[in-house]
N, C-alpha and C positions, 0 to 999 in steps of 0.2 A: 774111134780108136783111142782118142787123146782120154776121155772121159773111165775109159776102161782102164787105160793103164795108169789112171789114178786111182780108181780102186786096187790095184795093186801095190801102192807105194803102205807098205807098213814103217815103213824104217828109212834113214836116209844111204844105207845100202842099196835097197831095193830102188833108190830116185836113181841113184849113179848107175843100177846094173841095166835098167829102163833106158838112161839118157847115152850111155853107151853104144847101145845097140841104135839109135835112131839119129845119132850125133856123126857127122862125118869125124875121120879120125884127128883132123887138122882142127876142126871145132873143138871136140873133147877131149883132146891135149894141152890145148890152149888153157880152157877152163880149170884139167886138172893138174895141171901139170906144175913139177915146181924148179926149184935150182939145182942144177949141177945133177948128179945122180940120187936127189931125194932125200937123203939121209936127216936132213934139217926134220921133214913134216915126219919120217918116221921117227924121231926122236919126240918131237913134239908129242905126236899120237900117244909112242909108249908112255909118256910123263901122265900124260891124260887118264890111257887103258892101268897105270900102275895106282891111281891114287882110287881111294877107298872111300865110302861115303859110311858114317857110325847108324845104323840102324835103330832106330827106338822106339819100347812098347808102351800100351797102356796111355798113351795120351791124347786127348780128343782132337781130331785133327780133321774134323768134320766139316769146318768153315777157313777154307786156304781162300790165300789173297796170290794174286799175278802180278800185283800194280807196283810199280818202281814211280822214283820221282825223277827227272832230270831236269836241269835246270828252272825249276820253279813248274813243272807241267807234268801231269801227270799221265803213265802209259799204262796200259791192259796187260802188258807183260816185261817181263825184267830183260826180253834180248829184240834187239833188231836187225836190221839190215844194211851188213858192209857195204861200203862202198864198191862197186866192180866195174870195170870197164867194157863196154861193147857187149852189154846184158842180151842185146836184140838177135847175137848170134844163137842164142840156144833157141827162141822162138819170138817170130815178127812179134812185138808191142810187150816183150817181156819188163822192159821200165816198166811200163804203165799199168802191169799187171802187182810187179812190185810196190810202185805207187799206191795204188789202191787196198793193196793188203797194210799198208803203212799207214791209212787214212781208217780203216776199219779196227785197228785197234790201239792206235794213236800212238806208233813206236816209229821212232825217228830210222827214214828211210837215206845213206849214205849215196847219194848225188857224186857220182865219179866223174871226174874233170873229162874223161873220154865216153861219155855216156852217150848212147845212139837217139837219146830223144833230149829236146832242148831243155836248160836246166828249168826256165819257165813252166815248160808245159807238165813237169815231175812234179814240180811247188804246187801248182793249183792242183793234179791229178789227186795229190796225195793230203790233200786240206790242210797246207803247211806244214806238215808230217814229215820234213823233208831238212839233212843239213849239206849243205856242198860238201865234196872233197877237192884241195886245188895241190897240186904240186909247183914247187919254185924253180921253173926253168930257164936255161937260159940266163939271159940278162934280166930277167926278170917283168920284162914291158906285158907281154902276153901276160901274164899273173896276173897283175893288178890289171888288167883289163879284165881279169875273170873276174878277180874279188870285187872289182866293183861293180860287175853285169850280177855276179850276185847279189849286192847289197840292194839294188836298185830294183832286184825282181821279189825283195823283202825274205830271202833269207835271214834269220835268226842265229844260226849257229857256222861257223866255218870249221871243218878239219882240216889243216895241214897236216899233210905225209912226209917223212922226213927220214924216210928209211929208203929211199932211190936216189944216192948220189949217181947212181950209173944203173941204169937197168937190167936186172941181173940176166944171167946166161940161161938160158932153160933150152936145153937141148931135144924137148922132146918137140917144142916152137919150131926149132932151128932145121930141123929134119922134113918135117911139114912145106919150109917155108914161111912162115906163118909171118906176116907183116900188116902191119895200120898205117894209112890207112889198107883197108883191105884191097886185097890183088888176087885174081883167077888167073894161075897160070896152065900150064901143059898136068903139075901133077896134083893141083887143085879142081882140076876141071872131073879125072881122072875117079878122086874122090869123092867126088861130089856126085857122079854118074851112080855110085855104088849104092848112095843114100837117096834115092830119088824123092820121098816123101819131104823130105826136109829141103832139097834141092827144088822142089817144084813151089813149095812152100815159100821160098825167098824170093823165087824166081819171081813168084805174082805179085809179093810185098816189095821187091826191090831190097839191093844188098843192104846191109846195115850200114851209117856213115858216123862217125865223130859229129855230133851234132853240136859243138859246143863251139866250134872254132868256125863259124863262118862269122867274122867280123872284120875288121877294114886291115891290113895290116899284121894279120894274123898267120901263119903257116902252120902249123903243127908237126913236130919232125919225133916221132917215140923215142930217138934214139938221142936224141938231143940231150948233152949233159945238165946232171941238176947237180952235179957237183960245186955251185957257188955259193950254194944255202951256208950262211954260218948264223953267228948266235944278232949279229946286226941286221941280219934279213929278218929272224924273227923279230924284233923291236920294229922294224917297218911294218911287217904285217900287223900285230899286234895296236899300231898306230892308225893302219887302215881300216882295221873292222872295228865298229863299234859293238858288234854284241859277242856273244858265246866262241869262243878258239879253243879247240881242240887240237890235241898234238898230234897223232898215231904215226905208230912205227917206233914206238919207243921200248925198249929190253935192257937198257941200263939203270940200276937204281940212281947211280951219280949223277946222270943226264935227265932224269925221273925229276929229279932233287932240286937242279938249275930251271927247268921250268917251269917248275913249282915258281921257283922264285923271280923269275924271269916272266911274270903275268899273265900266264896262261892259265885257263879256268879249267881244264880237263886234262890227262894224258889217257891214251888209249894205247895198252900196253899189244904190242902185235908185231909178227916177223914177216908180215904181209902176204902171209899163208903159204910163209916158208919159199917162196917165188923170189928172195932175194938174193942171202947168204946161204948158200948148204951150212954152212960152220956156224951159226949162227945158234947161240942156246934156246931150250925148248922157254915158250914164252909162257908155258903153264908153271915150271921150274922158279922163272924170273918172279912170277905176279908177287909171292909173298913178300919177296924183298924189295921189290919197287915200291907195295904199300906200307913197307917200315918205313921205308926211305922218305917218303909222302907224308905220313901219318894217317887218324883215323879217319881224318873227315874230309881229305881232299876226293873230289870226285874222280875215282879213277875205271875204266869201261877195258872190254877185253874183247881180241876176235883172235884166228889163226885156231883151223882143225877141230872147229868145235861139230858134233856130228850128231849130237843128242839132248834131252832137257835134263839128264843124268849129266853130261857135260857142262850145262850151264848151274847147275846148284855146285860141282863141285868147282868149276872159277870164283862164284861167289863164296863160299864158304872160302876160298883162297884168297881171297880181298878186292875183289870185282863189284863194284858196286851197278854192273851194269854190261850185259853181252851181245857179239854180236856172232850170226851163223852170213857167210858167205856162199862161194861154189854151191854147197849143197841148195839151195833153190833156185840156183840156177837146174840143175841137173833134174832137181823136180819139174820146173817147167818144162824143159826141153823132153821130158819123160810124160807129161799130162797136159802141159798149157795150164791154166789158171788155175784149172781143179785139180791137178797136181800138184801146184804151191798150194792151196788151199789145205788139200789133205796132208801136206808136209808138215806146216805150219801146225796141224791140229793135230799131228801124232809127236810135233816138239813138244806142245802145251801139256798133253797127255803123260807123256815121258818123266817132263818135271812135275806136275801133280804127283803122280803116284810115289816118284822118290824123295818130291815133300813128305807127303804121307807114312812111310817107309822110316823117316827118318825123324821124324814125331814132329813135322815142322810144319807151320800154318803160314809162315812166308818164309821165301828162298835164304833169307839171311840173318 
């Protein structure tokens, strides 16, 4: 069944209208769901559906290139893989299906601090194709116990997220119930009966867990404020990792500007797929002015409502030197399993080839 309804996925419509149908409702709200009544991602979206890509003829565009550079390594395609939390609820071993597409065409796979499979076992899956994502909670002791469980398992790159001082409201969560660690109550149980394939599915894998936080000392609470981040936490972090610090969660050009200066080697311009601020501007809006803000040669990466390879030439033609698609492969998996991502992945590639081509251009940028 999984295998068929990946030949179905032409579009990443068609992943969501699949993962829908087979995702309990408490699952794919979770996944798609964002702040307040939405309005953020539909803003985003239209920023996105309004911008126009210049068409051009007559030019040989026979031999297109995929390949981007990031930090001195070079990938098979110019976008990868957000970071996301509890990937394994849309289907058992969903990391390590990610993983492995991230190892096959060597595009850095985002390692979510709440990820159901250990960061370890993502790093080796993914043939080091892989960069942590850590959030600053708390007083901060569990952080750097990540930062340095990841330094030690030979991550290369860290992203800090810096756009959850309080974890936003999403009401469509709230109505579900929806809580991490995961909990089966009275009207999870209720939905979960209605999806039986995917219920029987976990039932045999065992629920998903936070695989990141069993260490001595450790509790993990989601709701736990990260409201103590300021600009001295980053100078710590910054003091703790020796290699690659990436920012994300950044839509300010001013604040674009301070970490620029402030020694961080990336910002990843994103409203963290609109799951934070409803009010929050659209981050396809921001990117141009972030990269004035930056200049031309700072590396700067993009994620948030991206849905298409038509989506990713036109954040690069906006000053993205680098993207990334979230939800929607999850929602392919949960719609095909592996050959779902797979076909996903290869009707992205598809997408942006031909609106290369379309647009007289032999690379994205």
């Amino acid at each position: 069944m999984k295998h068929l309804n990946a030949r179905a996925i032409h579009s990443a419509d068609d992943a969501r209208r699949l993962a829908r149908r087979h995702l309990p409702w408490m699952v794919f709200d979770y996944i798609d769901g964002a702040a307040g009544t939405e309005t953020g991602a539909t803003r985003n979206r239209s920023a996105l559906d309004a911008a126009v890509l210049r068409p051009r003829i007559l030019k040989d565009v026979s031999a297109r290139s995929f390949s981007a550079s990031l930090f001195g390594t070079t990938t098979e395609r110019p976008f990868g893989i957000a970071p996301m939390g509890m990937c394994n609820l849309s289907a058992p071993g969903a990391d390590l299906m990610l993983a492995r597409l991230a190892a096959r065409y060597k595009v850095p796979h985002g390692v979510s601090t709440v990820a159901s499979t250990p960061l370890e076992k993502i790093l080796e899956t993914a043939d080091g194709h892989a960069w942590f994502q850590i959030y600053f909670s708390g007083d901060g002791a569990g952080t750097f116990k990540l930062i340095e469980r990841a330094r030690m398992a030979g991550y290369e790159t860290l992203v800090l997220t810096v756009d959850v001082p309080e974890v936003g409201r999403r009401p469509r969560e709230l109505r579900h119930g929806f809580k991490m660690p995961f909990r089966i109550g009275p009207r999870q149980f209720v939905d979960f009966a209605l999806h039986p394939v995917w219920s029987l599915n976990m039932l045999f894998h065992g629920k998903p867990q936070m695989a990141n936080f069993d260490m001595p000392g450790y509790d993990f609470d989601r709701t736990e404020s990260r409201a103590a981040a300021d600009w001295d936490t980053l100078a710590r972090i910054r003091d703790a990792w020796p290699g690659h610090l990436v920012v994300k969660g950044v839509l300010d050009p001013e604040d674009a500007e301070l970490l620029k200066e402030n020694g961080v080697d990336a910002i990843q311009v994103s409203s963290h797929g609109a799951r934070q601020l409803e009010s929050a501007p659209s981050p396809f809006a921001q990117l141009p002015l972030i990269r004035e803000a930056v200049g031309p040669d700072f590396p700067l990466f993009f994620d948030s409502g991206l849905r298409s390879g038509e989506d990713v030439l036109k954040v690069m033609q906006g000053g993205a030197d680098f993207a990334f698609f979230g939800r929607i492969l999850q929602f392919a998996i949960a719609a095909g399993g592996e050959a779902g991502l797979n076909t996903l992945w290869q009707v992205l590639s598809d997408e942006l080839s031909i609106a290369m081509a379309q647009c007289g251009l032999t690379t994205p940028q």
